[in-house]
C-alpha positions in Angstrom: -6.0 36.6 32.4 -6.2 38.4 36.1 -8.7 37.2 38.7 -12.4 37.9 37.7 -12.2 39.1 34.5 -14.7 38.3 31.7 -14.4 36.8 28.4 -15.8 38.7 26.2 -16.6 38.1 22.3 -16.9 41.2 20.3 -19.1 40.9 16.8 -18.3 42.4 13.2 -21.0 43.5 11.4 -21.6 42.1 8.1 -23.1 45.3 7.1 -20.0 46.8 8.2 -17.6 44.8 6.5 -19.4 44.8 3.5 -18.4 48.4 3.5 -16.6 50.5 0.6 -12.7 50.0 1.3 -9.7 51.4 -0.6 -6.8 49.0 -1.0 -5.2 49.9 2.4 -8.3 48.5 4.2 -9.7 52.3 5.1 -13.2 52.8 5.4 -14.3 55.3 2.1 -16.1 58.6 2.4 -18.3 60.1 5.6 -18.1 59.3 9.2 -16.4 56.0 10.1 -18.9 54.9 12.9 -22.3 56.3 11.4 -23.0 53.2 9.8 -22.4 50.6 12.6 -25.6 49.1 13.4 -27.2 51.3 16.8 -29.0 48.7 17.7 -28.3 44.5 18.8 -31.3 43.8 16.9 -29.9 44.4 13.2 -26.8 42.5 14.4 -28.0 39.1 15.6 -30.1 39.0 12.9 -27.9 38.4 10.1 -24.5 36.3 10.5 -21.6 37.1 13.2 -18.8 36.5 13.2 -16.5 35.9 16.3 -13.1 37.4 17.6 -10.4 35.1 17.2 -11.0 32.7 20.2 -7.4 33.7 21.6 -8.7 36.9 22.5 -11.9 36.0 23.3 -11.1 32.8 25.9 -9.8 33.3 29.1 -7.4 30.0 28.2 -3.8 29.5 28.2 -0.7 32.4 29.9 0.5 33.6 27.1 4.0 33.4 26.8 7.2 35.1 25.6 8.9 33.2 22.3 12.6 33.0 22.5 12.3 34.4 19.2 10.7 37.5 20.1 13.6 37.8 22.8 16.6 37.1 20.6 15.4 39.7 17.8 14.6 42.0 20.4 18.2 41.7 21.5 19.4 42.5 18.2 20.9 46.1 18.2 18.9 48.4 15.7 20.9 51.2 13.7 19.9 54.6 15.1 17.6 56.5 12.1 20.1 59.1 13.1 22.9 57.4 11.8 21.5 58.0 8.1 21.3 61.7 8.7 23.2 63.7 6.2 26.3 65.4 8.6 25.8 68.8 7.2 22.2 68.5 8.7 23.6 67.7 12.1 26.1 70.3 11.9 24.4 73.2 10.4 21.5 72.4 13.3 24.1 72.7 16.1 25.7 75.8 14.4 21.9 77.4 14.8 21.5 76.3 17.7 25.2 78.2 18.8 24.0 81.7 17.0 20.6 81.9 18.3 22.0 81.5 21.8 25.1 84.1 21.0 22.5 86.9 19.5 20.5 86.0 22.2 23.3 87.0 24.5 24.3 90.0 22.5 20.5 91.8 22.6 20.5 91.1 26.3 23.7 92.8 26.9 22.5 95.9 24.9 19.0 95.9 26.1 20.3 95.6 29.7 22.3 99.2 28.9 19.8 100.8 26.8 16.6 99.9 27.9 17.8 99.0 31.5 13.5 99.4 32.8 12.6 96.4 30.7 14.8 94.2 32.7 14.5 95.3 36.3 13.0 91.9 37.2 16.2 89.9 36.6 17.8 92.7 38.7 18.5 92.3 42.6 15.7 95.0 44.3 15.8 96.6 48.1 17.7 93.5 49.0 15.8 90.6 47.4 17.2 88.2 44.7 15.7 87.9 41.5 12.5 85.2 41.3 14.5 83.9 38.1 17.7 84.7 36.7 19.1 86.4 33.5 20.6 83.3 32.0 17.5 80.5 33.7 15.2 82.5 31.7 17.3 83.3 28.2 15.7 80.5 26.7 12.1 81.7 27.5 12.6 84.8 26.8 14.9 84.9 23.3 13.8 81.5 21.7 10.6 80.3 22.6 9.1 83.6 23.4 9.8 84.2 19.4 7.8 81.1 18.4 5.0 81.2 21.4 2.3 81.6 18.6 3.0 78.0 17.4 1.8 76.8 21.0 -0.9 77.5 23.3 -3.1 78.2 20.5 -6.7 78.4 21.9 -9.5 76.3 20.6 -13.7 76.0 21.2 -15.7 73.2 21.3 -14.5 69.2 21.2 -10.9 68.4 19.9 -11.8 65.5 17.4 -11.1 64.4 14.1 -11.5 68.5 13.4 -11.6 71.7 15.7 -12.5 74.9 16.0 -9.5 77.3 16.4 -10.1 80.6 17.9 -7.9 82.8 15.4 -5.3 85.3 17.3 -2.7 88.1 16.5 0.4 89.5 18.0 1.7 92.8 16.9 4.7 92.6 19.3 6.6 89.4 18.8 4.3 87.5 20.5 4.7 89.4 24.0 0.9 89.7 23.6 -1.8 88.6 21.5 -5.1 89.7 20.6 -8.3 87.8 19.6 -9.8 88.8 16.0 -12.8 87.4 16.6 -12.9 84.3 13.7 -12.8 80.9 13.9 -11.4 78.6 12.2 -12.6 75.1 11.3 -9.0 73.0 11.2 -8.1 68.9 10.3 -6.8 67.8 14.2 -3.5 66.2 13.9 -2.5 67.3 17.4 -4.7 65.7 19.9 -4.3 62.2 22.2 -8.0 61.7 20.7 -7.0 58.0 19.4 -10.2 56.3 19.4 -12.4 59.4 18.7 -14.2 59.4 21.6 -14.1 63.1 21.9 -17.2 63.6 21.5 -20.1 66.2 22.2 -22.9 63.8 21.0 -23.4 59.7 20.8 -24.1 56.9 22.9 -21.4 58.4 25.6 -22.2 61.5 25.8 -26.1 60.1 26.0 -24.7 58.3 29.2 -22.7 61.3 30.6 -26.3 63.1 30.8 -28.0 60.5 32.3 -25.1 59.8 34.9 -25.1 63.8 35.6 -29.7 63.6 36.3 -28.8 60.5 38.3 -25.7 61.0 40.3 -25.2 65.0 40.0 -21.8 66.4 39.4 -19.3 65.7 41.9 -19.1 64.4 45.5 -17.0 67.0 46.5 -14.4 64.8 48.6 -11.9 62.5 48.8 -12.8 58.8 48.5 -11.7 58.1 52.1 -14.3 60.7 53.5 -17.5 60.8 51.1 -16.1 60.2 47.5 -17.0 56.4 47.3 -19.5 55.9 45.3 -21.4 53.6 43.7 -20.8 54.7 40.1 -17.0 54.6 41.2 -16.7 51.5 42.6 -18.3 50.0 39.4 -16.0 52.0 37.0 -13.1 50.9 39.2 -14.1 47.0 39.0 -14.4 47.9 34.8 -11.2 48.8 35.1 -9.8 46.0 36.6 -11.7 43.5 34.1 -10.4 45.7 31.4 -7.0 45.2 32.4 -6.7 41.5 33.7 -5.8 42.4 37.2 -7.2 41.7 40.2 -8.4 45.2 41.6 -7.9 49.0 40.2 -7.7 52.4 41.8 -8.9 55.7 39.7 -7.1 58.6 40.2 -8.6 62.0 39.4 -5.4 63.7 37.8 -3.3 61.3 35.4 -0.1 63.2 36.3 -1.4 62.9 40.0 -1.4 59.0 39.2 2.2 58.7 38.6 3.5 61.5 41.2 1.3 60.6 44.0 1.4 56.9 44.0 5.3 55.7 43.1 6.3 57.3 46.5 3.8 55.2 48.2 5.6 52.6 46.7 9.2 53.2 47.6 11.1 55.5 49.8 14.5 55.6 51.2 16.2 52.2 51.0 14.8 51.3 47.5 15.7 51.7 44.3 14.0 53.2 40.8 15.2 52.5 37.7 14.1 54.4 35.3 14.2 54.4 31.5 15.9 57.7 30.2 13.0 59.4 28.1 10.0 58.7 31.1 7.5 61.1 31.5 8.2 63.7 33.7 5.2 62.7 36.0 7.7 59.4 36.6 10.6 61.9 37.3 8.2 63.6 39.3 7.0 60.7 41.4 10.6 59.0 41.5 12.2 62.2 43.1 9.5 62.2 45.5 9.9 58.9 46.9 13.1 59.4 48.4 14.3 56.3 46.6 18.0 56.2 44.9 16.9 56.7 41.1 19.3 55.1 38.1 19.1 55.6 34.8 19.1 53.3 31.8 19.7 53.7 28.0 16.2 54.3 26.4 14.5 51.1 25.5 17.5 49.1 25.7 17.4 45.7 27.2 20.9 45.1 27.8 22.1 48.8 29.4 19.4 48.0 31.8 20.2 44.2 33.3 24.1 46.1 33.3 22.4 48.1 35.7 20.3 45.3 37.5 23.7 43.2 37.6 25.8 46.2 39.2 23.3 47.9 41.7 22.2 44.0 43.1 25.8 43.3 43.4 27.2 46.7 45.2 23.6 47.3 46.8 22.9 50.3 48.9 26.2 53.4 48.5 28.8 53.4 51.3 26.8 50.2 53.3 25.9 48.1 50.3 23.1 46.0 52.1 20.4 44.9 50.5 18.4 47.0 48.6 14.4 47.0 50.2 12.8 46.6 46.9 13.9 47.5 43.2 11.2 48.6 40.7 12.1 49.2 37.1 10.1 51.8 35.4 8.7 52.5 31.8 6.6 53.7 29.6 4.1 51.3 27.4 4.3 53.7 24.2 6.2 56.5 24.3 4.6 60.0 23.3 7.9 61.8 21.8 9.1 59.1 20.1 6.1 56.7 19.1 7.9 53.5 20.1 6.8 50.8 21.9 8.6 49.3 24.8 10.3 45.8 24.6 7.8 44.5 27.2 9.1 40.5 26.6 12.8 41.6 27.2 12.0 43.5 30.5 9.5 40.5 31.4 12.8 38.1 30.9 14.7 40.1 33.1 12.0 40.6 36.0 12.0 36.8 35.9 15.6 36.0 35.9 16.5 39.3 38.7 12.8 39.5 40.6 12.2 42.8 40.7 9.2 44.8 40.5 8.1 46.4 37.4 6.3 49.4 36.6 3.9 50.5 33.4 3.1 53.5 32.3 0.6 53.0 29.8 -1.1 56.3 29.5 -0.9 56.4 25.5 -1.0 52.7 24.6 -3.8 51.6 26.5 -6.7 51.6 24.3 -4.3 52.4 21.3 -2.7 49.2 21.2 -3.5 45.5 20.4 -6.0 43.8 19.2 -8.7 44.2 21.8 -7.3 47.5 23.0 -5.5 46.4 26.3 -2.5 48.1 25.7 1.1 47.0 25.5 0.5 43.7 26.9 -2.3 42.9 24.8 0.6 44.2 21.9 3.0 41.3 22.9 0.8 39.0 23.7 2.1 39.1 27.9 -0.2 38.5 30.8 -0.6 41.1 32.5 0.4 39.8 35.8 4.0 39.4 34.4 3.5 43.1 35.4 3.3 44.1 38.9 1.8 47.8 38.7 -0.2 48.8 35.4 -0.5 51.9 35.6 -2.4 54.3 32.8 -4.7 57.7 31.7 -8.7 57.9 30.1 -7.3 61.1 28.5 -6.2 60.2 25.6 -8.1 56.7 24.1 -11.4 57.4 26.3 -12.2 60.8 25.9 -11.7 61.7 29.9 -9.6 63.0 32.5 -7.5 61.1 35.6 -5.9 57.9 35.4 -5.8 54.1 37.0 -3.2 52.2 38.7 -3.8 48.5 38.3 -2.8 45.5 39.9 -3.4 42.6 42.4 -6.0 43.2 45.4 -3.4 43.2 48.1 -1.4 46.5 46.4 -4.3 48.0 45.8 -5.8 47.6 49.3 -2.6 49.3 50.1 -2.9 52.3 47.8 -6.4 53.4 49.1 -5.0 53.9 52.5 -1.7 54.9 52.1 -1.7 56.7 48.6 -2.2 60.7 48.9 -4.0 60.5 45.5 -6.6 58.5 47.7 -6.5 60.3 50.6 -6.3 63.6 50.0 -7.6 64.4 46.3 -10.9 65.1 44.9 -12.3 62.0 44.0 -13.0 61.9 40.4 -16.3 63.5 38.8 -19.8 62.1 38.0 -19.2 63.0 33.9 -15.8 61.8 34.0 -16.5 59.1 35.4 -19.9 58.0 32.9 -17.3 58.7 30.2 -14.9 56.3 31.3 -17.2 53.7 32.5 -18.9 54.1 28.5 -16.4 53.9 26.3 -14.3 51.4 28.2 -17.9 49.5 27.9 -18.1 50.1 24.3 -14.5 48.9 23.3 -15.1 45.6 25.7 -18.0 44.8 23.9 -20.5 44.4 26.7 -22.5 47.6 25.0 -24.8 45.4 23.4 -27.0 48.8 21.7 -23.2 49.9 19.9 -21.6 46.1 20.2 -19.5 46.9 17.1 -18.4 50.3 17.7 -15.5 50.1 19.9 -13.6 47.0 17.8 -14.6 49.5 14.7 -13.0 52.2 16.3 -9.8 50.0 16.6 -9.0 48.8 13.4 -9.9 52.0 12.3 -7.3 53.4 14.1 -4.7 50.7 13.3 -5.3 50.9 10.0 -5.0 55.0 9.6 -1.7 54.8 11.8 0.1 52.1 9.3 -1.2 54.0 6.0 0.2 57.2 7.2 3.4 56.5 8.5 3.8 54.1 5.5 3.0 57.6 3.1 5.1 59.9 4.9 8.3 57.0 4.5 7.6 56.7 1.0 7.5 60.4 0.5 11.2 60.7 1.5 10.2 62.0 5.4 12.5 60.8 8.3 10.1 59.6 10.8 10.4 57.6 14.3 8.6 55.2 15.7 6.9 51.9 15.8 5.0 50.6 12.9 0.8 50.6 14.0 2.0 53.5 16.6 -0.8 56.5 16.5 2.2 58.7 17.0 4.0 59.6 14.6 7.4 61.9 14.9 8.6 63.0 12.1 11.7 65.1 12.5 12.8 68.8 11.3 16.2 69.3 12.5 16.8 72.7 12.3 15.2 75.4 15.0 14.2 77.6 12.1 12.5 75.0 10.5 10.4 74.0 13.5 8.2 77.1 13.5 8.0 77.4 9.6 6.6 73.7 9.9 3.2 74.5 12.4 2.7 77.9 10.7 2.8 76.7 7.1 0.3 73.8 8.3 -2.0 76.2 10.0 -2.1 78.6 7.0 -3.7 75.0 4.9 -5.9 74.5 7.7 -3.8 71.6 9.6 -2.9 71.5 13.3 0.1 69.9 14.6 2.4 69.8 17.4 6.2 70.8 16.8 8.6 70.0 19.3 12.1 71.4 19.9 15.1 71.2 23.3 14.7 71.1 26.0 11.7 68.7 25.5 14.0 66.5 23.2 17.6 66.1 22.4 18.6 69.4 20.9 19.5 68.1 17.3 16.0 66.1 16.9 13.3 68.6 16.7 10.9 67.1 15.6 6.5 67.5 14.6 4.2 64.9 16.3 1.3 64.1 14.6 -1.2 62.2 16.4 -3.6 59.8 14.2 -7.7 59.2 15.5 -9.7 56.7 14.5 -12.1 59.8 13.3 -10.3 60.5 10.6 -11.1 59.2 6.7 -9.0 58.5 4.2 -10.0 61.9 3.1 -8.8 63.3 5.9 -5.3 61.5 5.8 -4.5 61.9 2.0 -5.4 65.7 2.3 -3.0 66.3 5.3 -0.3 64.0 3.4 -0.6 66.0 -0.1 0.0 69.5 2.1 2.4 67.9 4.3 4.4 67.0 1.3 4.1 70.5 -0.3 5.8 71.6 3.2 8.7 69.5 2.9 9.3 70.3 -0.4 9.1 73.8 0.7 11.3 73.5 3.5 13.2 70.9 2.3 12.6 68.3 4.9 12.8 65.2 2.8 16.1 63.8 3.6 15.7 60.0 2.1 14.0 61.4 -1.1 16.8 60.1 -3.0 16.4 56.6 -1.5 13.0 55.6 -1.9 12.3 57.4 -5.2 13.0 54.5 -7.7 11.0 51.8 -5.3 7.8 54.3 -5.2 8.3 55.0 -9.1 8.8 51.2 -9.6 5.7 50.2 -7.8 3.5 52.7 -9.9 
């Protein structure tokens, strides 16, 4: 564990664990958390039990097994590979006719309506802001499917949300409001450990920090933005993560494009896993830094890579590189997998260079005690150099963190623009971080049990309903235990009937299509909360299911028919 962090042991209730279950360990019926004792009193009175000691004992680095790295090594068959080829095909050959028709009613529009299209037109000497062809795809394809995005909501996105219903009467060119709202099962927000919250014990704190502290300091942390309340939540954050200091950033795509260029510059190199985020694309291009790119996830293209840019070094003067930092991402968001941390950690070891984190969806998601990917695999997180993450999507908050050792951190406050120059983050935000990262440590002795609840609650719900959608005939991505779950549609025509079929039962969903992912794997991302019951799940698996038979989206039907019929 990192320099000053606490052990902490987190308690079960037996009140809780006595608890109707079904078979796949899910809490039955209600609100998962109502019944957690609110109070230390009802807890130490009967017997506890403790947290594996492991987890709980600052004792022994954890290490990577050489079995871990030899299977990790193994090459995996692509789930694309089992795709029917008249799927692939008949995808691309959409693909090729929405583009030519989109084409064609330019060509005529452009003679017979030529008013509608005098800004893509050269006027009194000045080019066009955009071009004809840049903006074909925003204008023909997604402006045709623009009322499966965007879609406006009230209140707090948890385990359910309000949706504010809308109309278009012009192919979604505009939209009008009809007034109703609609009360829909959330399967689209980061909201992993349902801390989303507009009441409980951290929203209770939010108020109180809001009476004590006010709103916001209104300045950077450099002028008069350091305060007390940020200084603690910053020290939190550091325990939290096993490193030896932490800087909060008030933007989490801020923490990723403001801070890698005050890492590297000119003379350095980035290497970067293929699928990052595009804050790390953001950041990278910054810097100034030569950027390479690596296969995703894959070990072997990236020490190719390592081998050939430390042996050539810098292009046409091949000295030394200054510093080389590998970059990538702790879960990935489009494709639910989880990086293979002890293969990178092997390589940092065997070529020394610095490695960089991204955990802004697996850190409260993942592992045991909800420290993210190196909680996952077991790693100490100073195997890592820079551990960097968000509080948007497993706290309930805004901004993001970059942790690390004291020295780097030092560095970052006085050279980092995110420090210098941006807002320093907000009283509420900050009362929201500081609680629920409180709450999942354990060290909230009036909710003790509530944040390990919360995640086996959430590990739990993620298994079951990847397991259901497999066994249903669904091709899905991912990581097993990963809260987001891709399962993919194919076809463009099939990505729009998905969301609106799943709005008209009350379900909303993310559907993704190219440019954000490879053109042929369009895919819908659902996004699993510890607020939601077994209820919840089963009812957006039996209308899922009615979908895919609908659109027929149930490619390995065929295979795992017999087993499902054999096991009832």
């Amino acid at each position: 564990m990192g320099k000053g962090q606490r052990a902490v042991q987190a308690f079960r209730s037996t009140e809780f664990i006595e608890k109707p279950r079904d078979q796949e360990g899910l809490v039955l019926g209600g609100n998962p958390f109502k019944d957690a004792p609110s109070t230390s009193a009802s807890l130490l009175s009967k017997k506890s039990t403790v947290l594996s000691e492991k987890s709980a004992s600052p004792a022994v680095v954890p290490t990577v097994s050489k079995e871990v790295i030899e299977a990790g090594l193994k090459d995996e068959p692509s789930e694309l590979e089992s795709v029917p080829t008249f799927i692939l095909v008949t995808t691309y050959l959409s693909f090729l006719m929405l583009i030519l028709f989109a084409h064609a009613r330019d060509f005529v529009g452009k003679l017979a309506n030529p008013e509608q299209y005098v800004q893509l037109r050269e006027q009194n000497g000045y080019a066009p802001m955009v071009s004809d062809f840049e903006s074909l795809w925003t204008r023909r394809l997604y402006g045709r499917i623009r009322d499966c995005f965007n879609r406006p909501i009230t209140g707090v996105a948890g385990g359910r949300v309000n949706l504010l219903e809308r109309v278009s009467h012009d192919f979604n060119t505009t939209f009008e409001f009809t007034g109703r709202i609609r009360n829909v099962l959330n399967l689209a927000s980061y909201n992993y450990l349902g801390f989303a919250q507009s009441h409980g014990p951290c929203a209770d704190k939010v108020e109180e920090a809001m009476r004590e502290h006010g709103i916001t300091q209104a300045s950077s942390r450099v002028e008069a933005g350091r305060s007390k309340l940020l200084v603690e939540t910053e020290d939190m954050v550091a325990r939290f993560m096993g490193t030896e200091s932490a800087l909060i950033v008030s933007m989490g795509y801020a923490t990723n494009a403001l801070n890698i260029p005050s890492l590297v510059s000119k003379g350095c190199l980035i290497i970067s896993d293929e699928l990052n985020h595009s804050s790390l694309v953001s950041g990278a291009r910054l810097s100034g830094a030569a950027i390479r790119v690596f296969r995703h996830n894959n070990a072997r293209d990236l020490e190719k890579q390592l081998r050939h840019s430390i042996s050539q070094g810098q292009p046409r003067t091949h000295r030394p590189w200054k510093k080389i930092i590998v970059v990538v991402e702790g879960l990935y968001s489009m494709e639910g997998e989880f990086c293979k941390l002890p293969e990178i950690i092997e390589l940092r070891r065997k070529y020394g260079f610095y490695l960089f984190v991204d955990e802004a969806h697996s850190v409260g998601a993942l592992g045991k005690r909800g420290r993210g990917i190196c909680d996952h695999f077991n790693v100490d997180p100073r195997e890592v150099d820079i551990l960097m993450g968000t509080f948007t999507k497993s706290f309930g908050a805004a901004g993001g963190y970059i942790a690390g050792s004291k020295a780097l951190i030092d560095y970052l406050r006085l050279h980092s623009h995110s420090a210098v120059y941006a807002e320093a983050m907000s009283v509420p935000v900050l009362a929201q971080v500081s609680s629920s990262m409180r709450m999942i440590m354990g060290e909230d002795r009036e909710h003790a049990l509530e944040g390990q609840q919360r995640l086996d609650q959430l590990a739990l719900n993620s298994r079951y309903f990847a397991r259901r959608l497999a066994e249903m005939g669904f091709m899905t991505m991912g990581d097993p235990g990963s809260p987001v779950i891709p399962l993919l549609l194919f076809s463009p025509a099939k990505i729009p009937a998905f969301s609106r079929e799943c709005l008209k039962r009350n379900i909303a969903v993310v559907v993704v299509s190219y440019p954000a992912t490879p053109i042929i794997t369009g895919r819908v991302r659902f996004c699993i909360s510890a607020s939601h019951t077994r209820e919840d799940l089963d009812h957006a698996l039996e209308q899922i299911s009615d979908i895919g038979d609908l659109l027929m989206l149930k490619f390995h039907k065929d295979k795992v028919q017999p087993q499902h019929l054999k096991a009832e």
